[in-house]
C-alpha positions in Angstrom: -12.1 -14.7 7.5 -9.9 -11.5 6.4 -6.0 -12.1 7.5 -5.8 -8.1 7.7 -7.9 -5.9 10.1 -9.8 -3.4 8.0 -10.2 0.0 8.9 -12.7 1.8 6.7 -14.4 4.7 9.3 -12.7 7.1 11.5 -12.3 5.2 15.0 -10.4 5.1 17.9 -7.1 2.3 17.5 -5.3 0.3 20.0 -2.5 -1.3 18.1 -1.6 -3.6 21.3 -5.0 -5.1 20.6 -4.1 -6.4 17.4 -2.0 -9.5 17.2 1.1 -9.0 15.1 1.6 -12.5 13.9 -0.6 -15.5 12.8 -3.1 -16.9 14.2 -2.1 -20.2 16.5 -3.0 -23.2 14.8 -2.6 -21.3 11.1 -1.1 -23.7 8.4 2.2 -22.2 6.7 1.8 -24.3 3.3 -2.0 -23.8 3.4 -1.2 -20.1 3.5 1.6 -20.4 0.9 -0.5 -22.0 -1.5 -3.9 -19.7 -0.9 -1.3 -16.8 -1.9 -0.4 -18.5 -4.8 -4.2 -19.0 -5.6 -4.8 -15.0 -4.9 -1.6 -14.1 -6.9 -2.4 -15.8 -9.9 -6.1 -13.8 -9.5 -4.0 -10.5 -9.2 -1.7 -11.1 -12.4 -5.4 -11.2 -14.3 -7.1 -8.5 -12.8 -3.9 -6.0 -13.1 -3.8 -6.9 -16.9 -7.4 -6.5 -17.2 -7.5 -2.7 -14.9 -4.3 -1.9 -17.3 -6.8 -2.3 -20.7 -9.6 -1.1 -19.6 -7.8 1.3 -18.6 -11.0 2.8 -16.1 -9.4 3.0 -12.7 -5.9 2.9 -11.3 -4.5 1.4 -7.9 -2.8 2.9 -5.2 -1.0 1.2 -2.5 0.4 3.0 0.3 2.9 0.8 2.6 3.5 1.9 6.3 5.4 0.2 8.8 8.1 0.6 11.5 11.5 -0.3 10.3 12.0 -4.0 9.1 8.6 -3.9 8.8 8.9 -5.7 5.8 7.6 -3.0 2.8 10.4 -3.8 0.7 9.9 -7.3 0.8 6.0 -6.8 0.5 6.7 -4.9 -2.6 9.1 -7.9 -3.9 6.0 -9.9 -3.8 3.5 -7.9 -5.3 5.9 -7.1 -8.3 6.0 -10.9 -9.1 1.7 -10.6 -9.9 2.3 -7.3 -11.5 3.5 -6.0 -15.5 5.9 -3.8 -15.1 4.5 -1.5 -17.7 1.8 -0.4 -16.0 3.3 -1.1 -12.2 5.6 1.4 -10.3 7.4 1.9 -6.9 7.6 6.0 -5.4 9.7 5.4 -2.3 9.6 8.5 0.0 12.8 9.3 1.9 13.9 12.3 3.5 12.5 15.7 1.4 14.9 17.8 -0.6 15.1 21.1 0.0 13.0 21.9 -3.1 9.9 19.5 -1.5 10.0 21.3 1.7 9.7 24.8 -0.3 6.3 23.5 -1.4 3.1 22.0 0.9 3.8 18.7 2.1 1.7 17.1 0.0 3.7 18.6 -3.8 5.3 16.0 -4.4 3.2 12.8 -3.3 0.9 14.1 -6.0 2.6 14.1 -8.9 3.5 10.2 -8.4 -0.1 8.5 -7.8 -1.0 6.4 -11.2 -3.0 7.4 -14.0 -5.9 5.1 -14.8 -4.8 1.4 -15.8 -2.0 1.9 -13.6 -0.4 0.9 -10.5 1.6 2.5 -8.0 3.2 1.6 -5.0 4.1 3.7 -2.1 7.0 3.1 0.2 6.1 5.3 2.8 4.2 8.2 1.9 2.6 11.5 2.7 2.0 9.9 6.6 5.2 10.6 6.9 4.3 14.0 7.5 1.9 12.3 10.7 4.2 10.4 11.5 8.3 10.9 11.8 7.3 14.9 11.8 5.5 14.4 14.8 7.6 12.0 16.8 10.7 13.8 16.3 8.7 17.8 16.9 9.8 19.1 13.0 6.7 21.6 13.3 4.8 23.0 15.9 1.8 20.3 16.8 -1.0 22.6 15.3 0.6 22.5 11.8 0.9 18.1 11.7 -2.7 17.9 13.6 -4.6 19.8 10.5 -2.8 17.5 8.2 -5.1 14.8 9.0 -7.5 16.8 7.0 -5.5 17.9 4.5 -4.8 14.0 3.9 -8.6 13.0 4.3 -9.2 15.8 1.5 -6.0 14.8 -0.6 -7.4 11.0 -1.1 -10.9 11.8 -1.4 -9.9 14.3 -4.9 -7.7 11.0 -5.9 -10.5 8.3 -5.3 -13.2 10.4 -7.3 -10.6 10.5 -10.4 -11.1 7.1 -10.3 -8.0 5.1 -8.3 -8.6 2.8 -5.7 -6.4 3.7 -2.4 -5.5 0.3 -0.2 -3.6 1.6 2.7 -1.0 -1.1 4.6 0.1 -1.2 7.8 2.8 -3.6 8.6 2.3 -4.4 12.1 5.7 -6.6 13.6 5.9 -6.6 17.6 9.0 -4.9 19.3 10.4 -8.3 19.9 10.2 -9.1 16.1 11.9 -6.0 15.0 15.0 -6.6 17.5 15.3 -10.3 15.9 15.7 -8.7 12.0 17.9 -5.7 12.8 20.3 -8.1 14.4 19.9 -10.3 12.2 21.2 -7.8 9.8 24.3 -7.4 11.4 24.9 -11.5 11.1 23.8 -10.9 7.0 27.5 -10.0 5.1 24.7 -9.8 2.3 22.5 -7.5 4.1 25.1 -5.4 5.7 24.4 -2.4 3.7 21.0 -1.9 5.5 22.8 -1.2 8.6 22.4 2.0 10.2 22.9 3.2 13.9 19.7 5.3 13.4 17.7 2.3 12.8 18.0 1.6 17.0 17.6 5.2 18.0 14.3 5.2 15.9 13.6 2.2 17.8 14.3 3.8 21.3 11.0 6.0 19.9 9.0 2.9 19.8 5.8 4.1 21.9 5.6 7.6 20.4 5.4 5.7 16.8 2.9 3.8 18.2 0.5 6.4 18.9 1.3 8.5 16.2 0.0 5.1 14.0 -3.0 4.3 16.1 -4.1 8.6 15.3 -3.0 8.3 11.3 -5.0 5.3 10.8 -8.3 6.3 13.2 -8.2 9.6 11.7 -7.4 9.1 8.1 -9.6 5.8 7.7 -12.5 6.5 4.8 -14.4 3.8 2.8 -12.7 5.2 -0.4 -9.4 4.8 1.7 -9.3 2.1 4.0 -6.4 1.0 6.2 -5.8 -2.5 6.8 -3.3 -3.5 9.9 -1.4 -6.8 8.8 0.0 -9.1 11.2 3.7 -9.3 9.8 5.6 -10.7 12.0 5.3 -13.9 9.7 6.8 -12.9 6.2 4.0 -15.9 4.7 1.5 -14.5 6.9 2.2 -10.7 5.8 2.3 -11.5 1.6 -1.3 -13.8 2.1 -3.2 -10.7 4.0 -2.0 -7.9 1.9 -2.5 -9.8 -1.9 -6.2 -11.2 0.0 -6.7 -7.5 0.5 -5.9 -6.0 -3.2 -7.6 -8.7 -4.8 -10.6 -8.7 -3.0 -10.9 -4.8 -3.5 -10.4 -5.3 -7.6 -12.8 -8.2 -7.7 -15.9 -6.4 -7.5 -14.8 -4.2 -10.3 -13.9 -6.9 -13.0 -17.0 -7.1 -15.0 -17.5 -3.6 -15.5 -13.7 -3.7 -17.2 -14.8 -6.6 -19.3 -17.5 -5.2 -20.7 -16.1 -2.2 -21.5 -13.5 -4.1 -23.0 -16.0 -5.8 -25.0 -17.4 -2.7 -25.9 -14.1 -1.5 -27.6 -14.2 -5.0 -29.0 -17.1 -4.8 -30.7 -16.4 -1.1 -31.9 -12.6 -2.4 -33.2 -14.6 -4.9 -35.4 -17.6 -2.3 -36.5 -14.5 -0.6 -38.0 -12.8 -3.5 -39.1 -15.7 -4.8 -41.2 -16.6 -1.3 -42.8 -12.9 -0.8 -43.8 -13.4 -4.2 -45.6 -16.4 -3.2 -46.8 -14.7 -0.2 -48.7 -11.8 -1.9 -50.1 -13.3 -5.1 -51.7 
């Protein structure tokens, strides 16, 4: 049974449906050492996608705040190479971004093929803070949903697989980490004040999540909605996801690599050939 729900056609969404947390009776070293099962998978499919060098991977991380997308990100990196894996976090735009459509400068950071790339945060953003917080007039964020649909469809027929995360904690949840936080001398640098008045705006990000994903949900772009209140819980549905979506493509990369083989010793033996 998936640990993420999966999201693959346009659809109504009622996050308050979907638990945030594991399921009751679910075993925290039977999940620890499943993850460690799927990770070791994901360290030899990455290196495999990276030499075939036929498709790339794009993971897009969304999530309230404490959500857990830096820590999700930790976790991937430990299956990944870091030559062919990188992180574009997406903060507040610069002046020079806002000059440009709201999609500029996501593009120019999605992975060539044999590559990786995470997102933390992404062109939602423009679904989602722009719209709780009224940055432009309703009509202009409601036709981004196709501009978005349109945007991943060009990027999936180049070739890169698109996995799209939401990290779904409970209200509760989030209250319990920001405080914690403040208890953290370690973490004290995450603090902010605007952490809690984002969290005042709880409902409003709500729906604004439940339209991203129902409208922006394709087969070549799938959402999945991760319980992650549990940090084990979170890191065994999201690697379950990637590796079950780079599975299917793993014998097509090793042919082709035996392809290239095959051609590298052609050469190899006609140089040989030539020289003796």
């Amino acid at each position: 049974m998936p640990h993420a729900v999966k999201i693959d056609r346009p659809r109504s969404v009622d996050l308050s449906e979907i638990p945030q947390g594991a399921p009751d009776g679910t075993d925290k070293d039977e999940a620890l050492e499943r993850t460690a099962e799927l990770g070791k998978e994901l360290s030899e499919l990455q290196e495999t996608l990276f030499y075939a060098g036929k498709h790339a991977l794009l993971i897009v991380l969304q999530g309230m705040d404490t959500s857990g997308k830096d820590g999700t990100i930790r976790h991937l990196l430990n299956f990944s190479n870091v030559q062919s894996t990188r992180v574009a976090a997406f903060k507040v735009p610069t002046p020079n971004e806002l000059a440009h459509d709201f999609l500029w400068r996501v593009h120019d950071h999605t992975p060539g093929k044999g590559c990786i790339t995470v997102f933390n945060r992404s062109h939602y953003e423009d679904v989602l803070v722009v719209r709780v917080h009224d940055l432009v007039p309703k009509d202009v964020w409601k036709r981004r949903y196709d501009h978005i649909n349109a945007f991943e469809r060009l990027v999936s027929d180049s070739g890169t697989l698109i996995l799209k995360f939401f990290l779904h904690i409970s209200k509760e949840e989030q209250e319990e980490r920001l405080l914690e936080r403040e208890q953290d001398v370690e973490k004290a640098w995450k603090l902010s004040v605007g952490d809690w008045k984002e969290r005042e705006l709880w409902k409003d990000y709500q729906e604004a999540y439940e339209d991203a994903i129902g409208k922006c949900a394709a087969p070549e772009a799938p959402w999945f909605i991760v319980p992650a209140n549990q940090k084990w819980y979170r890191n065994l549905a999201v690697t379950e996801a990637v590796v079950e979506a780079l599975r299917p493509l793993k014998d097509g990369w090793l042919r082709s690599l035996d392809e290239v083989g095959k051609k590298a010793k052609a050469e190899l033996e006609q140089y040989r050939s030539t020289t003796s």
